[in-house]
C-alpha positions as CSV (number, residue, x, y, z in Angstrom):
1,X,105.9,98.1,115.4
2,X,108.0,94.8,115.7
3,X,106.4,92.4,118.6
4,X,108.5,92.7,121.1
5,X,109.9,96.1,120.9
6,X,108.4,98.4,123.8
7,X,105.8,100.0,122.5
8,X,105.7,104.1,122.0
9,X,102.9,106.4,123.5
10,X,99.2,105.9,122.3
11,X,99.9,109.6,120.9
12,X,103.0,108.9,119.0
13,X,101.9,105.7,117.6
14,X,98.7,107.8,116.4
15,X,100.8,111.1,115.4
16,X,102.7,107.8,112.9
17,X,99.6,106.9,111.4
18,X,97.9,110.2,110.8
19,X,101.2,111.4,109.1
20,X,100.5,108.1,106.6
21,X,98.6,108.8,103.1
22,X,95.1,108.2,103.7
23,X,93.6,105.6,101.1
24,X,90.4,104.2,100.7
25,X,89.6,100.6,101.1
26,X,86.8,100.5,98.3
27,X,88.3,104.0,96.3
28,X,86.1,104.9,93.5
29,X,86.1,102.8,90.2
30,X,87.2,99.6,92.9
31,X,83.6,98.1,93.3
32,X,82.7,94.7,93.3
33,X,80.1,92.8,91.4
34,X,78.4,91.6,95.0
35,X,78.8,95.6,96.1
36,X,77.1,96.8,92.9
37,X,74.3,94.6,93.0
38,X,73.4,95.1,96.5
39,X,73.9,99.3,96.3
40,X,71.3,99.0,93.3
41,X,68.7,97.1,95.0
42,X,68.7,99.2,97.7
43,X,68.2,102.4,96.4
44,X,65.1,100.5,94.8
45,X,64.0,100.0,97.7
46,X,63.8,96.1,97.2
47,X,64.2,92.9,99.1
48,X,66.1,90.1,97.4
49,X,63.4,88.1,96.9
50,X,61.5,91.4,95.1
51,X,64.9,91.2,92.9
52,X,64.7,87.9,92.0
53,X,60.9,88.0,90.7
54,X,61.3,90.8,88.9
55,X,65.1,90.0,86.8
56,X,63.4,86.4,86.8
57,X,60.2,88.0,84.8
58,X,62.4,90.1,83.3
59,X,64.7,87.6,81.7
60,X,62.8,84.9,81.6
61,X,64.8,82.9,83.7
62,X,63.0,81.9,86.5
63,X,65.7,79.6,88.0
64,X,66.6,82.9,89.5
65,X,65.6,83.1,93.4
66,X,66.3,84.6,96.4
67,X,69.3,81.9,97.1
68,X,71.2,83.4,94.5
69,X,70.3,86.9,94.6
70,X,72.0,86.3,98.2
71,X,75.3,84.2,96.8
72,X,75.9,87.4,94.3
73,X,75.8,89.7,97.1
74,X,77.7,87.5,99.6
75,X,80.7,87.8,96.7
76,X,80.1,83.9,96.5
77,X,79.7,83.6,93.3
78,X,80.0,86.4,90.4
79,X,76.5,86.7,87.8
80,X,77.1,85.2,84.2
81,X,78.2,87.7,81.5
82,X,74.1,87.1,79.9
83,X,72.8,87.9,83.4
84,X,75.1,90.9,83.8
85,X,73.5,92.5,81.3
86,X,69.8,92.1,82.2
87,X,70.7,93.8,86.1
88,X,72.5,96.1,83.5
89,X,68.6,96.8,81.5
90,X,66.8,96.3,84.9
91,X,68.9,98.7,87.0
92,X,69.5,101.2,84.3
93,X,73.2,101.2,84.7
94,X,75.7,101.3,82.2
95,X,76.5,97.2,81.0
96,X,80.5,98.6,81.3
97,X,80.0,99.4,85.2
98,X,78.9,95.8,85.6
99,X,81.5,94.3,83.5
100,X,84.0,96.2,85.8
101,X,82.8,95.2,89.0
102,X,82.4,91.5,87.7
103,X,86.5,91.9,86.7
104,X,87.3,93.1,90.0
105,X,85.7,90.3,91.5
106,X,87.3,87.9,89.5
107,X,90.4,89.3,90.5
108,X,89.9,89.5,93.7
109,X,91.4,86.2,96.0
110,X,89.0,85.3,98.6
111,X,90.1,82.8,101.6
112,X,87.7,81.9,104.5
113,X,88.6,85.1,106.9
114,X,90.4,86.9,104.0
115,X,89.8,89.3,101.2
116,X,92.1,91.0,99.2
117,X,90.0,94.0,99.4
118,X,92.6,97.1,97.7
119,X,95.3,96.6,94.6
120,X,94.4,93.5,93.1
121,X,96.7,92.4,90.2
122,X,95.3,93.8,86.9
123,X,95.8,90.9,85.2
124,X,94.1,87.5,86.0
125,X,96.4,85.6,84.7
126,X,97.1,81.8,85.7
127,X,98.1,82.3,88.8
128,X,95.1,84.3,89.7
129,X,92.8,81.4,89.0
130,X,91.2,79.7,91.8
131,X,92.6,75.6,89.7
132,X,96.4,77.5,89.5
133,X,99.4,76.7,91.4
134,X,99.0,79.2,94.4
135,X,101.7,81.6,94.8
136,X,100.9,81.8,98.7
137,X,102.1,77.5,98.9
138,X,103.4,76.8,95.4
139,X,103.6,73.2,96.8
140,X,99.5,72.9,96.2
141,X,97.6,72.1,93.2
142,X,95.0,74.9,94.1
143,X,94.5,78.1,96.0
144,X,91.0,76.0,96.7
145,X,93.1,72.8,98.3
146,X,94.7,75.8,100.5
147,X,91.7,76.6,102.0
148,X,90.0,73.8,102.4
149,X,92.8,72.1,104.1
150,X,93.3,75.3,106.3
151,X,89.8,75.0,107.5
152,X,90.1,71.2,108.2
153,X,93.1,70.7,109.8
154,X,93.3,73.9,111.9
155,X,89.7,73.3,113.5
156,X,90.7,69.5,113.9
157,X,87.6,69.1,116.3
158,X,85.0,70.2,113.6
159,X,83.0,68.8,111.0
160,X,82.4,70.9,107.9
161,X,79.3,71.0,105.4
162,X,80.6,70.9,101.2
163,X,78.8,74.4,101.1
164,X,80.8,75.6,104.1
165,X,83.9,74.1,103.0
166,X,82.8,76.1,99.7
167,X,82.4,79.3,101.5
168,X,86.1,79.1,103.3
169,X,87.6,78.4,99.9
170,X,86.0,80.8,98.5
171,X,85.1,78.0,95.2
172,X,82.3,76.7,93.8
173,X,81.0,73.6,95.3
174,X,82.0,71.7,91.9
175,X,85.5,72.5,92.8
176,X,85.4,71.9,96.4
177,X,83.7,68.9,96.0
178,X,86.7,67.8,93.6
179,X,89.9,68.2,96.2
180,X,87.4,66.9,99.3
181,X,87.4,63.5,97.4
182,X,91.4,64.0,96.7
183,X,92.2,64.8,100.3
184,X,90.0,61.7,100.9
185,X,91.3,59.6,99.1
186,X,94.4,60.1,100.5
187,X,93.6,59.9,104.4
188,X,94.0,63.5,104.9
189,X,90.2,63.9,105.5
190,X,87.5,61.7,106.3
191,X,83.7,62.0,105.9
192,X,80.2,60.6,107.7
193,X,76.5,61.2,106.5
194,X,74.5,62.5,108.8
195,X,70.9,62.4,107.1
196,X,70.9,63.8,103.8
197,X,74.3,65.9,104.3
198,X,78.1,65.2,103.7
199,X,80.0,66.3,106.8
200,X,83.8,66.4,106.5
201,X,86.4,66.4,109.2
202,X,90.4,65.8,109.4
203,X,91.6,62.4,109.8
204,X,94.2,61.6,112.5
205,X,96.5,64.3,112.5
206,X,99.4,61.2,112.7
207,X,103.4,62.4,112.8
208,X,103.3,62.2,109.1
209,X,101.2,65.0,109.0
210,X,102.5,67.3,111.5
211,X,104.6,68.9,108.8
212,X,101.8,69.8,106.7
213,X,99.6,71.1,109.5
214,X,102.6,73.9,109.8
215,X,102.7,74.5,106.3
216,X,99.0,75.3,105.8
217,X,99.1,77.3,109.4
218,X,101.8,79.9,108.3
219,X,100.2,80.2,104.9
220,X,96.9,79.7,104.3
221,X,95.7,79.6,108.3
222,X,97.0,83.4,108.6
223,X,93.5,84.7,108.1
224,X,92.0,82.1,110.6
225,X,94.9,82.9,113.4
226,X,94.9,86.3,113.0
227,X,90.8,86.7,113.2
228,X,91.2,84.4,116.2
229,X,93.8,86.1,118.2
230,X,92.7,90.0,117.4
231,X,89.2,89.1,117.6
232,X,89.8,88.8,121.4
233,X,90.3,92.7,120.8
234,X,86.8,94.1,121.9
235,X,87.5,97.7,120.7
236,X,88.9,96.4,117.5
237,X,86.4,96.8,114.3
238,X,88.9,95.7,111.2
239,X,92.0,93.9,110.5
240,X,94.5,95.1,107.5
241,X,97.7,93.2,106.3
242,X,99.6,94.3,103.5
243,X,103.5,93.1,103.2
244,X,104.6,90.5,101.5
245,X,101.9,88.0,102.6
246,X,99.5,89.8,100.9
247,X,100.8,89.7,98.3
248,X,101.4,86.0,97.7
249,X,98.3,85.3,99.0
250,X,96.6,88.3,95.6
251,X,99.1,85.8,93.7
252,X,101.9,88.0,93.0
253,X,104.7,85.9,92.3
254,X,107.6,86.3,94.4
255,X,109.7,84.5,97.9
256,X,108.1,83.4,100.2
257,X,106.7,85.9,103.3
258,X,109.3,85.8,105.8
259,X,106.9,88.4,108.6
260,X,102.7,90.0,108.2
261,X,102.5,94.2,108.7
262,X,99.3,94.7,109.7
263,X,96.7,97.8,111.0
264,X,94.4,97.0,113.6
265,X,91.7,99.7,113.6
266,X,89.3,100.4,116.5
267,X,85.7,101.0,116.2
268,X,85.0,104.6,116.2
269,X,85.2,106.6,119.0
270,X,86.7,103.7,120.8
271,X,90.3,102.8,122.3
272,X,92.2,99.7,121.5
273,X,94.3,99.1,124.6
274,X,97.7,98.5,123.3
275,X,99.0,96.2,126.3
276,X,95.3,93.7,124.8
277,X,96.8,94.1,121.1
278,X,100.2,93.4,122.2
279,X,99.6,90.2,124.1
280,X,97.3,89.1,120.7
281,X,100.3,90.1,118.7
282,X,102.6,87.7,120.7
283,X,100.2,84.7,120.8
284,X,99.7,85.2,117.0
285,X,103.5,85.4,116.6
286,X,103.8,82.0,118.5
287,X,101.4,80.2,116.3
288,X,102.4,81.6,113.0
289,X,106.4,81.3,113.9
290,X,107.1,84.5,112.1
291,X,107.7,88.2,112.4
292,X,104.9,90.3,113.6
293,X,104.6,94.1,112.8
294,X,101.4,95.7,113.8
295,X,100.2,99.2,114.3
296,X,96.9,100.8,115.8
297,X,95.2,103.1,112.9
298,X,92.0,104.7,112.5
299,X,89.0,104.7,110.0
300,X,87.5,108.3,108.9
301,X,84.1,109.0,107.3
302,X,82.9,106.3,103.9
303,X,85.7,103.8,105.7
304,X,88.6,105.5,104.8
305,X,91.6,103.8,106.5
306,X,94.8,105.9,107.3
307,X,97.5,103.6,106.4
308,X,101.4,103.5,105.9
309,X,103.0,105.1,102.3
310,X,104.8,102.1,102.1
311,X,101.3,100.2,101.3
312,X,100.4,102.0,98.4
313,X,100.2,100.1,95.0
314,X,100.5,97.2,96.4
315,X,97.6,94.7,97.3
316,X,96.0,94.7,100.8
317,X,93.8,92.2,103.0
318,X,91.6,92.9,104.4
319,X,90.8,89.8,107.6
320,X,87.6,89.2,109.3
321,X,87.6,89.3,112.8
322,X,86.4,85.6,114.6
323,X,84.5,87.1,117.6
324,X,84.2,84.6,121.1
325,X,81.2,82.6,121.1
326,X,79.4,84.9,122.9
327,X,78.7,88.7,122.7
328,X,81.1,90.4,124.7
329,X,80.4,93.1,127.5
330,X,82.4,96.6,128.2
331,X,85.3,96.0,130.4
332,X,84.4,95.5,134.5
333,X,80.6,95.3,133.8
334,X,79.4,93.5,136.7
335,X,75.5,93.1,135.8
336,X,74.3,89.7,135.2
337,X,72.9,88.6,132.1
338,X,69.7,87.2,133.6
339,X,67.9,85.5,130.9
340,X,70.4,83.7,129.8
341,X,71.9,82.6,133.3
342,X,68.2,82.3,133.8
343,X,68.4,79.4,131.0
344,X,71.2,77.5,132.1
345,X,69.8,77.4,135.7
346,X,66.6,75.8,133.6
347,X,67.9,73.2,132.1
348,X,70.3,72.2,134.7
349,X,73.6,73.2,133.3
350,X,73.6,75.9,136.1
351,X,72.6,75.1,139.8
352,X,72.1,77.4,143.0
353,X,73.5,76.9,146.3
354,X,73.5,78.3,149.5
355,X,76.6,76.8,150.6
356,X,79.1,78.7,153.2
357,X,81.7,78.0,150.3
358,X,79.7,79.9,148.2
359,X,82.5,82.6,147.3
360,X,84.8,83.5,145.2
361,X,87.8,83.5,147.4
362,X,88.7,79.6,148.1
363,X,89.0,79.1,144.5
364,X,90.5,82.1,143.4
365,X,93.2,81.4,145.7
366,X,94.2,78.0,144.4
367,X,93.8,79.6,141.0
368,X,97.1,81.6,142.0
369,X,98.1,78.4,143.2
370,X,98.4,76.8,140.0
371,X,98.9,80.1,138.2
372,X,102.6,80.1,140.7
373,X,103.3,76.5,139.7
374,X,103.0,76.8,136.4
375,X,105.5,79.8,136.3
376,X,108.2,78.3,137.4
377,X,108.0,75.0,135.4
378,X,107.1,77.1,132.5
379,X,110.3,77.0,130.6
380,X,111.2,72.7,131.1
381,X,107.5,71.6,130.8
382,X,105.2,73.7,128.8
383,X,102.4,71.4,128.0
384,X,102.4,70.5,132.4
385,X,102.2,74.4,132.8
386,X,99.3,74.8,130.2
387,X,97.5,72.1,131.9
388,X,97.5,73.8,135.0
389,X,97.1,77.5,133.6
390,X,93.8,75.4,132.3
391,X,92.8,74.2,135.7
392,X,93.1,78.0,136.8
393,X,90.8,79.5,134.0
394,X,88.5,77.1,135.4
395,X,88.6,77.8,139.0
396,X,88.8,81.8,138.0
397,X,85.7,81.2,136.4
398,X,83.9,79.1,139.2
399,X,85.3,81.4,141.5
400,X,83.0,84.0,140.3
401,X,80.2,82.0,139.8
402,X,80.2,81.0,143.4
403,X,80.1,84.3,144.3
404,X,76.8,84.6,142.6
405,X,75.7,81.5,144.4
406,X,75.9,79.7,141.9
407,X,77.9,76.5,139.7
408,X,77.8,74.1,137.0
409,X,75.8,70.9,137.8
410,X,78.3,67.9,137.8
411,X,76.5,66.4,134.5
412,X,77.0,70.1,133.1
413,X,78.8,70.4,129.9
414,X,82.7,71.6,130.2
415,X,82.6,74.6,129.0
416,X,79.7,76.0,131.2
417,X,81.6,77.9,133.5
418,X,83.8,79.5,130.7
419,X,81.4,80.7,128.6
420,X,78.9,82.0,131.9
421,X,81.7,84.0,133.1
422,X,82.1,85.3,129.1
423,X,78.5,86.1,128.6
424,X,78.2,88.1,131.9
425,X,81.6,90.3,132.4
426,X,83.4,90.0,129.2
427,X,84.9,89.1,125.9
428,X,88.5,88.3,127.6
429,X,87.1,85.3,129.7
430,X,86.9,83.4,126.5
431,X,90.0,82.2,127.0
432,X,89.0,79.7,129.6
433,X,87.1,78.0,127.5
434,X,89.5,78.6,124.2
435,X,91.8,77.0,126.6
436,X,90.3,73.8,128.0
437,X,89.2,72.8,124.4
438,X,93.1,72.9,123.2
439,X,94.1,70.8,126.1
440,X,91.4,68.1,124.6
441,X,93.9,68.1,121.9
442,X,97.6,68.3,123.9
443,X,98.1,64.5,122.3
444,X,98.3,65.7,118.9
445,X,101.8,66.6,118.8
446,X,101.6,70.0,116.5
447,X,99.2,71.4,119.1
448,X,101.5,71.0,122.0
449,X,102.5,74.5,123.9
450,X,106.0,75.9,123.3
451,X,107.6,77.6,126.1
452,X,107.2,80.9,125.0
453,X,103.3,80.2,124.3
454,X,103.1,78.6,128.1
455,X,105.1,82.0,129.4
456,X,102.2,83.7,127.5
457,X,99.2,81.9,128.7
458,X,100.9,82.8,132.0
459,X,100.6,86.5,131.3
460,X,96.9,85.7,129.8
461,X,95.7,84.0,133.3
462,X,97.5,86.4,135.2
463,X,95.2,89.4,133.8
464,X,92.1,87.2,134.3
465,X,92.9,86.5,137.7
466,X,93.3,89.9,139.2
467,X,90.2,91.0,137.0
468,X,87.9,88.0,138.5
469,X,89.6,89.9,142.1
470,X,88.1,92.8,141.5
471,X,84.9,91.7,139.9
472,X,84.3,89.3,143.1
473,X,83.8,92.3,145.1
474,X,81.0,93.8,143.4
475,X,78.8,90.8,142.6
476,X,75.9,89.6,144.6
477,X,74.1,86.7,145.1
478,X,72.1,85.9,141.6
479,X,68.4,86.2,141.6
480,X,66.6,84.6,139.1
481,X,63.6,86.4,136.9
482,X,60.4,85.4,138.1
């Protein structure tokens, strides 16, 4: 489906994908080194450190500890060929099954959020190494420098650990540690100690950057966008892209990806509300500046994913889902969380009061307020409307709190009120704390609001709004445990 298009029936969308050719995700002969090792342990009936005491006695290399046991099955790092073939003695499987897995995990391009996780290239050939010229941004030195600078400048507020850093690029720390000092170097990044630990952040994202920023955000930020945006999608268990940003990013030579075709795939048993993945498919649209095609599938039994003809042979990604802060709740649950709200009111981010003000309505209704105001300004001055669609995710959210009797102390951290709202009645209030922390950043020219991502905030509040309406009428006051 093209974003934008109306959207077809739930039932014909589904009668699409059920007519596709059903294809595995992890088909037989297509296990990993890290998915091998794990499977083998466990039907030993062994912990990791269990693992690691006996290869280590085994091989008499007792360098070998939990730490690692844990990297190999993460898919962080792929056992030596020497090593290989001790798990091979020690699990009593064939050293060729190992030697297989290890191949396909070599092949295998890994990204912070992505995987490629069907099709890889048969041949790991230069452009398959992690130190080649990526075929996702040919204009890099590394796939590594990809996504390193995709974690860096797209979380411009964060400050990032050499291991973490190693874990987004999917690299060894040798190699991370390598472009960290090259992006240094060159003003891109900058670095403080804090005790014994390297932290790393980007510098001043200046004009001169701007350009790059975009560049790293349609290629090697795709993952990070797409987990963000469809992550809001509480019914949503996996995320699939094939197309041709797959396969750049599997490092199959070829143009550059001009739109993404992607498979979002509810958790069993469960419905993904096509109006939630359609507004996720727009705001993912707006940030990536491209072509969105997405369609709702399913998974059967062993994780078999239905998917579109069209995919086969050709590589697929598999992208993790970046899940709000907190743990979401079922759609229109009204029960508190009480230990947690509990907590807050402890250590005074939270207060009572028994104020006559104390409900919802007064600031609800200036919420639509600024919700009508920034609607009409919309389209001539975006980054005025966001600011007020920001003010109105806050009042929504201390709107309901003040139903409960209760509001954030005035020393309380910003982000209270959002992520109260969030942890008692849902996933979707998120975004009023997604969207105060990008206002802190509406300076930076690249992360200033186009019209068409104002007119969809717009949409965004609007649902919020006439959910906090309904949910105001259920709560009661808030009693604390005793």
């Amino acid at each position: 489906m093209i974003a934008g298009c109306s959207s077809p029936p739930r039932s014909s969308v589904l009668r699409t994908v059920r007519s596709r050719v059903e294809t595995s995700v992890n088909p037989s002969g297509q296990t990993t080194i890290s998915q091998l090792i794990k499977r083998a342990r466990e039907n030993k009936g062994l912990s990791q450190s269990q693992l690691a005491k006996e290869l280590g006695t085994l091989s008499g290399r007792y360098t070998i500890n939990r730490d690692l046991i844990s990297h190999w099955e993460r898919g962080a790092q792929v056992p030596r060929a020497e090593t290989r073939q001790w798990l091979a003695v020690f699990f009593g499987i064939p050293p060729e099954e190992f030697e297989r897995a290890a191949a396909l995990s070599k092949r295998r391009a890994k990204t912070g959020n992505a995987v490629v996780a069907q099709n890889t290239p048969r041949r790991a050939g230069p452009v398959r190494r992690a130190q080649g010229t990526p075929e996702l941004l040919p204009v890099l030195r590394s796939r590594v420098q990809g996504g390193i600078l995709a974690a860096l400048l797209l979380n411009p507020d964060r400050w990032f650990s050499l291991s973490e850093l190693g874990e987004t690029a999917g690299a060894a720390l040798a190699s991370v540690d390598k472009e960290v000092q090259l992006l240094e170097t060159s003003g891109i990044v900058s670095s403080r100690t804090e005790g014994t630990m390297r932290l790393y952040h980007a510098a001043h994202l200046g004009p001169g950057l701007a350009p790059l920023v975009e560049l790293i955000r349609q290629s090697y930020g795709v993952p990070q966008v797409l987990g963000e945006e469809f992550g809001q999608i509480h019914a949503a268990a996996r995320l699939v892209v094939a197309g041709t940003w797959a396969e750049r990013f599997a490092g199959v030579p070829g143009p550059a990806p001009e739109s993404l075709d992607l498979v979002v795939v509810p958790h069993p048993g469960q419905y993904a509300d096509e109006d939630e993945v359609r507004l996720a498919a727009d705001r993912a649209e707006r940030r990536l500046k491209r072509p969105l095609r997405w369609q709702v599938g399913e998974s059967g039994p062993g994780r078999t994913l239905t998917m579109p003809t069209h995919w086969e042979g050709h590589p697929i990604v598999e992208v993790r889902l970046v899940r709000p802060r907190e743990p979401h709740r079922a759609r229109g649950t009204v029960t508190p969380e009480p230990d947690i709200i509990t907590q807050l009111l402890e250590s005074g981010q939270l207060t009572m009061t028994n104020s006559p003000d104390a409900r919802a309505e007064p600031a609800l209704e200036l919420a639509e307020t600024h919700l009508e105001a920034a609607e009409r300004i919309a389209a001539d001055a975006p980054e005025s409307a966001y600011l007020l669609l920001v003010e109105a995710g806050q009042l929504i959210a201390n709107g309901l709190l003040a139903q409960q009797g209760l509001r954030p102390d005035l020393a309380a951290h910003p982000n209270t009120a959002g992520e109260a709202v969030t942890i008692q009645f849902g996933h979707q209030f998120s975004h009023v704390t997604h969207m105060r922390e990008r206002a802190t950043a509406l300076h930076i020219r690249v992360n200033r609001p186009t019209p068409d991502e104002a007119k969809i905030s717009t949409a965004t509040i609007r649902t919020l709004l006439t959910e906090a309406k309904t949910l105001a009428r259920q709560l009661r006051p808030f009693e604390p445990k005793t």
